[in-house]
C-alpha positions as CSV (number, residue, x, y, z in Angstrom):
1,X,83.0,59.7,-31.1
2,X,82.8,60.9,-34.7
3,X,86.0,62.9,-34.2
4,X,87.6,59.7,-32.9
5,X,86.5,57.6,-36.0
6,X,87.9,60.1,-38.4
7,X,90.9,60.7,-36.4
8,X,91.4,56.8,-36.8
9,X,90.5,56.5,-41.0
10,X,93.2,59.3,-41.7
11,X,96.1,57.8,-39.3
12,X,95.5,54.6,-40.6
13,X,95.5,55.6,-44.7
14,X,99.0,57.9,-43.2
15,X,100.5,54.6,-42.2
16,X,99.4,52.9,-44.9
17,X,100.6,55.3,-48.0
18,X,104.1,55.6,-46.1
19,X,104.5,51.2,-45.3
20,X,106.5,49.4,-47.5
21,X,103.9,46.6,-47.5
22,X,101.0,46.6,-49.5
23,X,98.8,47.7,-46.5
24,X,97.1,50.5,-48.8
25,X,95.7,47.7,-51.1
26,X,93.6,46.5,-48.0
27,X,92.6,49.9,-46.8
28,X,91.7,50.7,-50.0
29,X,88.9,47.6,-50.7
30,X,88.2,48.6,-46.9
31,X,86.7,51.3,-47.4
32,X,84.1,50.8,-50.1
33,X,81.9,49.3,-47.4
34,X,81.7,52.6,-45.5
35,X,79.7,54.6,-48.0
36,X,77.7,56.9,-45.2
37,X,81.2,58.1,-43.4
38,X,82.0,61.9,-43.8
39,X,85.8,61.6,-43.0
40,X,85.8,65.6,-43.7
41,X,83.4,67.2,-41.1
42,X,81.0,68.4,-43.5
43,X,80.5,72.2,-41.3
44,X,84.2,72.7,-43.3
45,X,83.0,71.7,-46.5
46,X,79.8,73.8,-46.5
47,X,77.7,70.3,-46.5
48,X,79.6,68.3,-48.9
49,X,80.4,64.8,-47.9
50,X,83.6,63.1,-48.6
51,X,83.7,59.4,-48.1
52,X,86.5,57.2,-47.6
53,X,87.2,55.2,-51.0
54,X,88.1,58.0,-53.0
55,X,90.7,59.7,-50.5
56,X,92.0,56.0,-50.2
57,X,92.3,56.1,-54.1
58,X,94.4,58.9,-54.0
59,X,96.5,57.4,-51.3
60,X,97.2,53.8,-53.7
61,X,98.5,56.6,-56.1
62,X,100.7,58.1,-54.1
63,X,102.0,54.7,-52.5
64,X,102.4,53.7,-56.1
65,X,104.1,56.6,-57.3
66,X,106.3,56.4,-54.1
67,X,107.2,52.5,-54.8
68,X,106.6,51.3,-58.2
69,X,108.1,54.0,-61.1
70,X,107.3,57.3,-59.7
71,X,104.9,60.1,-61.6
72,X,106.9,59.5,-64.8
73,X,105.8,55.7,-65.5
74,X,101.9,56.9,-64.5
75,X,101.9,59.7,-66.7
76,X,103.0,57.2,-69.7
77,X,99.9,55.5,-69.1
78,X,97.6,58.0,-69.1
79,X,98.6,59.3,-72.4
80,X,99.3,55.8,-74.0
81,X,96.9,54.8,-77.1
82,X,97.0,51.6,-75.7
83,X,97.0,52.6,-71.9
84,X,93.9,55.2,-70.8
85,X,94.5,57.8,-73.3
86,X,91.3,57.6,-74.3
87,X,89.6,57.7,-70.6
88,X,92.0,60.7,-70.3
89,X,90.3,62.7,-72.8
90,X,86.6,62.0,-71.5
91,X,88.1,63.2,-68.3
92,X,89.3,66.4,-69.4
93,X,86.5,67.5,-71.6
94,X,83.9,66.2,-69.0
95,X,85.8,68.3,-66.5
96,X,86.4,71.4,-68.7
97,X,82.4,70.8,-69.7
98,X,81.2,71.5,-66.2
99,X,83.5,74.8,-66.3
100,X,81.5,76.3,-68.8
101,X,78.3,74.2,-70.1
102,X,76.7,76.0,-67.0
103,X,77.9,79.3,-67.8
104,X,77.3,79.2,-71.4
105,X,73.6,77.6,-71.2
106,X,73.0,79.1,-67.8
107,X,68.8,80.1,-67.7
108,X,68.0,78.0,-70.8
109,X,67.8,74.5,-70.1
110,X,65.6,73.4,-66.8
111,X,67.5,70.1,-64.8
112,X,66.9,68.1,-61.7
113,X,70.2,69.3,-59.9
114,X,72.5,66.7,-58.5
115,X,72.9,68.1,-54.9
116,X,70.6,65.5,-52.8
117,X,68.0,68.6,-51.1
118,X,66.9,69.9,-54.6
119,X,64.7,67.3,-56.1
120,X,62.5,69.6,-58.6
121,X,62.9,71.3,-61.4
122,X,65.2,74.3,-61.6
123,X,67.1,76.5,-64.3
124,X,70.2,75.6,-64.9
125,X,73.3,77.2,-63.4
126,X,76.6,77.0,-61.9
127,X,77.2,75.4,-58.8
128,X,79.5,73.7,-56.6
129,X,78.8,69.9,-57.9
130,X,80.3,71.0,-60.9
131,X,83.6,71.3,-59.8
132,X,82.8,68.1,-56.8
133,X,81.7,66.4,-59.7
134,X,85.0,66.9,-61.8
135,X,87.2,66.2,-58.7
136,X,85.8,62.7,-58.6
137,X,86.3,62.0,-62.0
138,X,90.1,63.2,-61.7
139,X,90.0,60.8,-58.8
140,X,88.5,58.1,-60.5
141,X,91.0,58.3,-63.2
142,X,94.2,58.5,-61.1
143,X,92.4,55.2,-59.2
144,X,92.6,53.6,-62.6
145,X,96.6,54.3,-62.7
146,X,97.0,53.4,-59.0
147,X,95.1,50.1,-59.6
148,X,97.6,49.4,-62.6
149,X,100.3,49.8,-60.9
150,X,99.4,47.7,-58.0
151,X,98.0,45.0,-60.1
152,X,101.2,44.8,-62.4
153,X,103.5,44.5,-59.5
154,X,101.6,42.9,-56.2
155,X,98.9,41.0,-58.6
156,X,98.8,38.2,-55.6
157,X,98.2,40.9,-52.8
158,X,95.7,43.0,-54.7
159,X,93.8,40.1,-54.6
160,X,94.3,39.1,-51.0
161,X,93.3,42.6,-50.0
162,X,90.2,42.0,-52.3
163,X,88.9,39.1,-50.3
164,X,89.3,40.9,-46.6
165,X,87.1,43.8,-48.4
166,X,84.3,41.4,-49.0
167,X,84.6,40.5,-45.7
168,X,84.2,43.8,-44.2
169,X,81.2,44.6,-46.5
170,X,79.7,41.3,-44.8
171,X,80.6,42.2,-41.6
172,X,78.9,45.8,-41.8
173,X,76.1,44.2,-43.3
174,X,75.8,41.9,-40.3
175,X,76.8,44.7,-38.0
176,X,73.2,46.7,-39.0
177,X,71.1,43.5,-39.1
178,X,71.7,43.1,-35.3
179,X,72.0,47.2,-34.4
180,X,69.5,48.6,-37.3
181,X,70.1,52.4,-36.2
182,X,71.5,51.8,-33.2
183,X,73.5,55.2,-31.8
184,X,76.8,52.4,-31.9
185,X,76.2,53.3,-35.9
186,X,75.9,57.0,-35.7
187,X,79.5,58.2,-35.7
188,X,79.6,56.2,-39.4
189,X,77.0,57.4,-40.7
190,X,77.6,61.2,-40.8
191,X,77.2,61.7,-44.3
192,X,74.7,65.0,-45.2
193,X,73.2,63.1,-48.3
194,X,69.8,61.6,-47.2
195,X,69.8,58.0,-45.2
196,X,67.2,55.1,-46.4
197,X,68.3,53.4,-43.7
198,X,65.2,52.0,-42.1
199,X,63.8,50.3,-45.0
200,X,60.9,47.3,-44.4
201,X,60.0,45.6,-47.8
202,X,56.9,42.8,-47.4
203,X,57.5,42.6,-43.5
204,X,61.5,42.2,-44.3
205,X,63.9,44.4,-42.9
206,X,66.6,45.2,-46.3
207,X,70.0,45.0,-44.9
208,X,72.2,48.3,-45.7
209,X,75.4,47.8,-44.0
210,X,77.2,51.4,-43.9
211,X,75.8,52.3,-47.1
212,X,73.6,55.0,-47.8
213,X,70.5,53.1,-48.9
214,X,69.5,49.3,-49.8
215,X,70.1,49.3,-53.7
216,X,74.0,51.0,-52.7
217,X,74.4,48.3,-50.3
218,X,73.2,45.3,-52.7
219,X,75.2,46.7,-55.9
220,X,78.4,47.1,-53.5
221,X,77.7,43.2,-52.7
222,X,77.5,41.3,-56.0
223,X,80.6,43.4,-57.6
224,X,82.6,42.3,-54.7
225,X,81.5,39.0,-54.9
226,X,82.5,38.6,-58.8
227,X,85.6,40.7,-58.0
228,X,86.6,37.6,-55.6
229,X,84.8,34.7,-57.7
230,X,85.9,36.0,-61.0
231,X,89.6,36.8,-60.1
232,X,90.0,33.7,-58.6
233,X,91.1,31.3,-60.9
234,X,94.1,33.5,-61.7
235,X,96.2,33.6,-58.0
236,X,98.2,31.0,-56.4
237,X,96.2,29.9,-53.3
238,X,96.8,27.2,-50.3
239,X,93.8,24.9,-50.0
240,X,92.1,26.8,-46.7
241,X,92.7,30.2,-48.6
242,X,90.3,28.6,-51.6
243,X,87.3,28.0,-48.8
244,X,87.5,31.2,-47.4
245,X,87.3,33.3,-50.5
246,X,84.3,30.8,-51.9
247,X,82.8,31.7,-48.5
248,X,82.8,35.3,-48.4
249,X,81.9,35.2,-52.5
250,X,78.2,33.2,-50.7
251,X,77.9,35.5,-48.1
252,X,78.4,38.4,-49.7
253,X,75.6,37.1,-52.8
254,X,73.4,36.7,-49.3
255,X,73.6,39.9,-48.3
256,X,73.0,41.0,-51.9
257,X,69.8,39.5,-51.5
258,X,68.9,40.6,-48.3
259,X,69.0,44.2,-49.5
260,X,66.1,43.6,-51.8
261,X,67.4,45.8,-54.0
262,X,65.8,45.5,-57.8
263,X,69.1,47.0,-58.9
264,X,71.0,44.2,-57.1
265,X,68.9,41.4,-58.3
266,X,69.2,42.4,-61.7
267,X,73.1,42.3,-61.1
268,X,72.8,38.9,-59.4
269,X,71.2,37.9,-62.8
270,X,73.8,39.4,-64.8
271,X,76.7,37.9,-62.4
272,X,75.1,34.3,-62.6
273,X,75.0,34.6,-66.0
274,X,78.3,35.2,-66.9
275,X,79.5,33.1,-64.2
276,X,77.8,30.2,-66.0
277,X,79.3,31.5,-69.4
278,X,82.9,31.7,-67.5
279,X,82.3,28.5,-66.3
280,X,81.5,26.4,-69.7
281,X,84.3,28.5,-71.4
282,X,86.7,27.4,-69.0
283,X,86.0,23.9,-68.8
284,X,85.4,23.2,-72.5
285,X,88.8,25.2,-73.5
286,X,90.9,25.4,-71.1
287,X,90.1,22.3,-69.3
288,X,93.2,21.2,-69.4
289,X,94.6,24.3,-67.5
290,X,92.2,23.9,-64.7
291,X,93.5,22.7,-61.7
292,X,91.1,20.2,-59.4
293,X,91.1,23.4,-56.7
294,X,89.9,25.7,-58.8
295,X,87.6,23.4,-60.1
296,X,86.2,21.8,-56.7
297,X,85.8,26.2,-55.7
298,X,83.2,26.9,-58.4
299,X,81.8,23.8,-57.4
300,X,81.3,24.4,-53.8
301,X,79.9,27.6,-54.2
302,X,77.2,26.1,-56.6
303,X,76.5,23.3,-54.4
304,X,75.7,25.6,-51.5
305,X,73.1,27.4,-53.5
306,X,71.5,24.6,-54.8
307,X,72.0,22.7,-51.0
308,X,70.1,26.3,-49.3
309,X,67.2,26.3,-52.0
310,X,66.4,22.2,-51.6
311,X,66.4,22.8,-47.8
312,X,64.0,25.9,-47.9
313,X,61.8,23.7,-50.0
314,X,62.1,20.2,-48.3
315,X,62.1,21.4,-44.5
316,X,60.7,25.5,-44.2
317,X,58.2,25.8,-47.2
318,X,56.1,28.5,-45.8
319,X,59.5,30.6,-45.8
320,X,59.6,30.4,-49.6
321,X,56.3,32.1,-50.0
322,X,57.3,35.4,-48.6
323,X,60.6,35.4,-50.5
324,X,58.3,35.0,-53.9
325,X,56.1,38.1,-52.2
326,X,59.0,40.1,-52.2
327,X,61.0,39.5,-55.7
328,X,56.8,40.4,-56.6
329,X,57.5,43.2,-54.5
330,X,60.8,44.0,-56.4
331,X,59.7,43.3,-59.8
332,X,56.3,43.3,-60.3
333,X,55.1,46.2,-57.9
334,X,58.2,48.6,-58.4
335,X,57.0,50.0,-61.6
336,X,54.5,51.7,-59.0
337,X,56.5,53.1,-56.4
338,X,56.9,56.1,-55.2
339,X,60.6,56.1,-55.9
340,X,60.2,54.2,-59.3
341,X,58.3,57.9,-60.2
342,X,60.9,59.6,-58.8
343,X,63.9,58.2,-60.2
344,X,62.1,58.0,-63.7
345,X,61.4,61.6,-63.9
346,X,64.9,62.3,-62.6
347,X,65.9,60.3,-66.5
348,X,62.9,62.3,-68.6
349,X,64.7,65.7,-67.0
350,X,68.0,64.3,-68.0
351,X,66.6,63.6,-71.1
352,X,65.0,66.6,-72.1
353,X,68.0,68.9,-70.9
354,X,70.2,66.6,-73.2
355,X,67.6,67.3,-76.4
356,X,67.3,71.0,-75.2
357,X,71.0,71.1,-75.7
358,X,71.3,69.8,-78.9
359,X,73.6,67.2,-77.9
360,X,76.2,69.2,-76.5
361,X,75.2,68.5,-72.5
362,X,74.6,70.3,-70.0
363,X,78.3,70.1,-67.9
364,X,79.5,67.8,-65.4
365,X,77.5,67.8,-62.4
366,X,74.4,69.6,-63.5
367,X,72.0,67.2,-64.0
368,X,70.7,64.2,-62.1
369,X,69.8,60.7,-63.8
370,X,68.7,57.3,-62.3
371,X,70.7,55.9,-65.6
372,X,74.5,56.2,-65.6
373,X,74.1,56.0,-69.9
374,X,71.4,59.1,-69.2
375,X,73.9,60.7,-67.1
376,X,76.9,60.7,-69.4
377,X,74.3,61.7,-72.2
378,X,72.9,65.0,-70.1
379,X,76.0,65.9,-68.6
380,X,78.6,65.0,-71.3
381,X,76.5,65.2,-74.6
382,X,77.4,63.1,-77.4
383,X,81.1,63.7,-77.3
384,X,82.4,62.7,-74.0
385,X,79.4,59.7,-74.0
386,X,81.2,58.5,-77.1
387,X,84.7,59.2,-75.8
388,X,84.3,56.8,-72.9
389,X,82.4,54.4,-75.2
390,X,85.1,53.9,-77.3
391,X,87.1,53.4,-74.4
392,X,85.5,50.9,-72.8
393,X,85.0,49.1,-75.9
394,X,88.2,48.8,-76.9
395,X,89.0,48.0,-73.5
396,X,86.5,45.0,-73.4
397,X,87.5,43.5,-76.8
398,X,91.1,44.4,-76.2
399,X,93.3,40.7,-75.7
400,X,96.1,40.0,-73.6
401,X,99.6,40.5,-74.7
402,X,101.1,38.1,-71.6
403,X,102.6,34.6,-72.4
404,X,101.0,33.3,-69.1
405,X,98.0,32.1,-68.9
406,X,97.7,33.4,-65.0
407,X,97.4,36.8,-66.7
408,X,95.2,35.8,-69.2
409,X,92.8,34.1,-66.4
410,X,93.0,37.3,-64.6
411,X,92.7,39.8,-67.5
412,X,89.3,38.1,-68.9
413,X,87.8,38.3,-64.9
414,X,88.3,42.2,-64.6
415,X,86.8,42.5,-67.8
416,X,83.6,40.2,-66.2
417,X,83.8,42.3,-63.1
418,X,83.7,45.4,-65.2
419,X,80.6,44.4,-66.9
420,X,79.0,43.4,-63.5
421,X,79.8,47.0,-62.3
422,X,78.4,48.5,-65.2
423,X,75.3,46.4,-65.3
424,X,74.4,48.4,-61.9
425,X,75.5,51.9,-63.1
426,X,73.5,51.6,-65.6
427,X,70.2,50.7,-63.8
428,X,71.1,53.0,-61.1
429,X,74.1,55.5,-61.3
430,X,73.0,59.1,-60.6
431,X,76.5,61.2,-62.4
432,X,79.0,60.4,-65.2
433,X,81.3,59.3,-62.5
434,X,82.1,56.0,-63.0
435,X,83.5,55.7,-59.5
436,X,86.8,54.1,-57.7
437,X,85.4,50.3,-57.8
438,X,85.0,50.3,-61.8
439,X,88.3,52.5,-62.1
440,X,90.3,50.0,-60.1
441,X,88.7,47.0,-62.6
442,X,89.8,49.1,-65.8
443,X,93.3,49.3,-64.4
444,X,93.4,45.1,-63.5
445,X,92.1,44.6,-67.0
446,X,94.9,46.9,-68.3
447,X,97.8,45.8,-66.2
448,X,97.0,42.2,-66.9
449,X,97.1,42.9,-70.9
450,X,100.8,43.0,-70.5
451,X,103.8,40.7,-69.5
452,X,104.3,41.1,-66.2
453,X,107.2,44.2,-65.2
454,X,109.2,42.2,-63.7
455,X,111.3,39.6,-65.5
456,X,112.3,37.4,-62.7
457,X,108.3,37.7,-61.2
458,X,107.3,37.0,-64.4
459,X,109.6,33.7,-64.7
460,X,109.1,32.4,-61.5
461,X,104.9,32.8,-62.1
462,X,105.6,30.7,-65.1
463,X,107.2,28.3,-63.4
464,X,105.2,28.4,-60.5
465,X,101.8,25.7,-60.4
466,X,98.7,28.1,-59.7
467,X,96.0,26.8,-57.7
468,X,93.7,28.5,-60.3
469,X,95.7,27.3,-63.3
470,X,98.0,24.2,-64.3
471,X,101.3,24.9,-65.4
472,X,101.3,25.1,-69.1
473,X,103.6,22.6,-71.5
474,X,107.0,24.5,-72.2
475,X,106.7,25.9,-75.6
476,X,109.4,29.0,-77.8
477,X,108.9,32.0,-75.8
478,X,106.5,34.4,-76.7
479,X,107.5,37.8,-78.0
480,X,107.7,40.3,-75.2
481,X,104.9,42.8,-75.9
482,X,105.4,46.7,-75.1
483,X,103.2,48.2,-72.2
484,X,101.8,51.3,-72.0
485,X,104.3,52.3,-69.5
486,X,107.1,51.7,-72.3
């Protein structure tokens, strides 16, 4: 059976990359829910397991390159100061770090390696991971491009295709509720890296869907749900299409929770936040702009949390007892876990191996953190950490260029989903890799900075009511800004 799954995932991303339709886009968010699939048998890759998203990353590019400009217009971008120039350079040095860091420090420095079976202490030296490690950087990276490209010329599809992604994250996160580790799971779950998924927290079993453990699961679940939330005011939407996306936004926050994941609950946090910030903004300066769907949306979605917390309380109070148990649990009580130990002397070892190199790191995918920042910083040293800071800072406070305000709806909620994404790497990401899901938000946030390629798209999305955003009051035409792309 594990044959026939795999045999499916590569027909289907075959047929996708060579459609003319935008079927990629939706294979793409697909496959972030199937985190535990080895769609390489891993007895030909001497244990290494490759998943699905980043092989469907690398098909988006090729679609992209195929459809939209070819390798010439990509390239532009990636050496453009005001494209990923910058996220260009981390890549290469990070890569050309874990080429020789190991080699030129190899014996000296003691690390936690990043292959999942070693979880002491050992010398450093070379190893496979470090070029693994590099490949999904270099994958991550072209993922940005591909996500550019999409987003700058099927903006309305990419986010079609992000709402049938949340819903497949919901569905396999309903699918192991009912069959737990049923064998109807096994031929998905054939990666080599270790499973936690049989988890019981305070008499609660934590959902993990096809993910390889409960914190995974939960951080896949809230950036999906502010992809589609925070995205949403931006696209053109028929009144049903407006329900369904505010559904799958709730039930994909529900299945955030049901993971009891600290990392995910700290990400709910951050996401409400910001949501509630989004929300003030919105209505105090762009009120006018707002159109009564858009509006009535964020309103529903509020009204059915607030509606599910006054009927736990008015008609099942002994359910809200084991629910304050369990954030205890998750809160209180993980400082004393066995994993909390774990994972914190995973970031001392990262650490010290970053001290013990002066600075200069030990090379991409040597060392193992619990802290994305502690990552970069052991693996990277100071130079590619600050590399990538600067990116994403300039990133973050860059503005938009478009004379729409669609853009400029959906340029500043990539830039929230970004920080959402990052809030979880942070508290939990084990390399420098940033990853396919944060990648594709760098290159919305980047293709929305600019006018939109097409002049005739871009006239008729002017002219065009949104159901996110009012048309605006005719006023002298902007000046057309320059892209990265040229």
């Amino acid at each position: 059976m594990t044959w026939v799954v795999i045999g499916i995932f590569w027909a289907i991303l075959l047929v996708a990359i060579l459609s003319r339709g935008p079927l990629i886009l939706y294979v793409l968010f697909g496959c972030f829910a199937f985190g535990t699939l080895a769609v390489v048998p891993p007895a030909l890759t001497g244990g290494t397991t490759f998943v699905p998203a980043p092989f469907a990353a690398l098909g988006l590019v090729a679609w992209s390159a195929r459809k939209h400009g070819g390798v010439a217009g990509m390239v532009s971008v990636l050496t453009a100061p005001g494209g990923l120039l910058l996220l260009t350079l981390f890549v290469t040095f990070a890569a050309t770090s874990g080429l020789f860091l190991p080699r030129l420090l190899e014996g000296q420095i003691y690390v936690i390696p990043v292959r999942g079976s070693e979880n002491g202490l050992s010398l450093l030296a070379p190893s496979t991971q470090n070029i693994t490690q590099g490949a999904y950087l270099v994958i991550s990276l072209l993922a940005a491009v591909g996500a550019w490209a999409a987003a700058r010329t099927r903006p309305a599809e990419t986010y079609r295709a992000a709402v049938v992604g949340g819903m497949i994250v919901v569905a396999t996160g309903i699918a192991d509720m009912i069959l737990g580790d049923s064998p109807l799971l096994a031929p998905f779950r054939t990666a080599t890296y270790a499973l936690n998924t049989a988890q019981n927290m305070q008499g609660v079993d934590r959902v993990v869907g096809l993910m390889s453990e409960p914190a995974t699961f939960g951080s896949l679940c809230v950036s999906m749900a502010a992809l589609i939330y925070f995205l949403s005011p931006g696209f053109d939407r028929p009144r049903p299409a407006v329900y369904v996306s505010a559904l799958t936004t709730i039930a994909l926050l529900a299945m955030a929770a049901l993971s009891a994941s600290s990392t995910a609950q700290v990400m709910l946090g951050v996401f409400g936040l910001l949501a509630t910030v989004s929300a003030l903004y919105a209505m105090v300066v762009h009120k006018q702009r707002l159109s009564r769907a858009s509006i009535l949306s964020s309103i529903f979605i509020a009204s059915m949390g607030i509606a599910g917390v006054v009927f736990l309380l008015a008609f099942m109070p002994r359910t809200v007892q084991p629910i304050l148990d369990l954030l205890n649990t998750l809160l209180v009580e993980k400082t004393q876990s066995q994993s909390f130990e774990e994972r914190s002397s995973w970031n001392v070892a990262a650490w010290d191996a970053f001290v013990a190199s002066r600075g200069l790191g030990v090379g991409l995918g040597s060392c193992r953190a619990s802290s994305w920042v502690l990552a970069l910083l052991s693996n990277t040293g100071i130079a590619g950490t600050l590399l990538l800071a600067a990116f994403l800072g300039l990133l973050l406070m860059s503005k938009h260029q478009s004379a729409t305000f669609r853009d400029r709806f959906r340029m500043r909620g990539a830039k929230l989903v970004l920080l959402v994404s990052m809030a979880g790497l942070t508290l939990s990401g084990t390399s420098a890799d940033f990853g396919v899901f944060a990648a594709a938000c760098m290159g919305f946030i980047l293709a929305w900075k600019y006018p939109a390629a097409d002049a005739q798209a871009q006239e008729a999305d002017r002219a065009r009511p949104a159901t996110g955003v009012r048309p605006q009051v005719a006023r002298p035409a902007a000046p057309r800004a320059r892209s990265p792309a040229g």
